[in-house]
N, C-alpha and C positions, 0 to 999 in steps of 0.2 A: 573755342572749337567744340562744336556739337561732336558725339558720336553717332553711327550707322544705326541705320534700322537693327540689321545683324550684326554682326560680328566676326561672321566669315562669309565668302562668297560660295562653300561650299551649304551654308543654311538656305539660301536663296532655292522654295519648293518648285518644283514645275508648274508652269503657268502662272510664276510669277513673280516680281521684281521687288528690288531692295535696296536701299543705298547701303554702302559698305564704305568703312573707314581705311583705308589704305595709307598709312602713312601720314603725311600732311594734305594726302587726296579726298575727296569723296569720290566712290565709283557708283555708276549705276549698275546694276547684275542681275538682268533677265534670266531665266531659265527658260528654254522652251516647252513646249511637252512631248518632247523625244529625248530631254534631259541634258540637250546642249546649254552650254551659258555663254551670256554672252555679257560682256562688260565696256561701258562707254562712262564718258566723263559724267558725273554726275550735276557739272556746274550749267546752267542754262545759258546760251548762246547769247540771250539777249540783256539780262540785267544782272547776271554773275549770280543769280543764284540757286541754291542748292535744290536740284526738282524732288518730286516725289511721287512713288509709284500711286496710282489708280486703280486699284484691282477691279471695278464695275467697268470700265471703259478698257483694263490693261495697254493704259499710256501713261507717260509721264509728264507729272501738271509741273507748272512753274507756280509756285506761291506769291510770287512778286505778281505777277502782271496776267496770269490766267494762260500764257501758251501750253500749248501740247504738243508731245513729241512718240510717234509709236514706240511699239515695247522692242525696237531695233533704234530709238535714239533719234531718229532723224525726223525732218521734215514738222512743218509746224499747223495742229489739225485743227 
């Protein structure tokens, strides 16, 4: 088991996302830029694995296989 970008989901700056080690989880933990966070599974829908934030595009890439997912976790860009 890899560790998180950070370390806590309160590190995660505004405008901009982080995988976080939660236990035997990874999360994903956007922050917005009004300082909401928001946190989704970090694992990728389609091949189980771990995404990672994009800060030039603020999406999340799949390293396996190239999808993308916005900086609210869903849908595949």
């Amino acid at each position: 088991m890899t560790p998180g970008d950070v370390d806590s989901v309160e590190k995660a700056a505004p405008g901009r996302g982080a995988v976080v080690q939660c236990g035997l989880t990874k999360v994903a933990a956007y922050r917005d830029e009004n300082g909401t966070l928001h946190e989704y599974s970090a694992i990728c829908t389609h091949l189980n694995c771990i995404v990672a934030w994009n800060s030039s595009e603020k999406t999340w890439n799949c390293p396996c296989h190239g999808s993308r997912f916005d900086n609210a976790g869903t849908g595949n860009q």
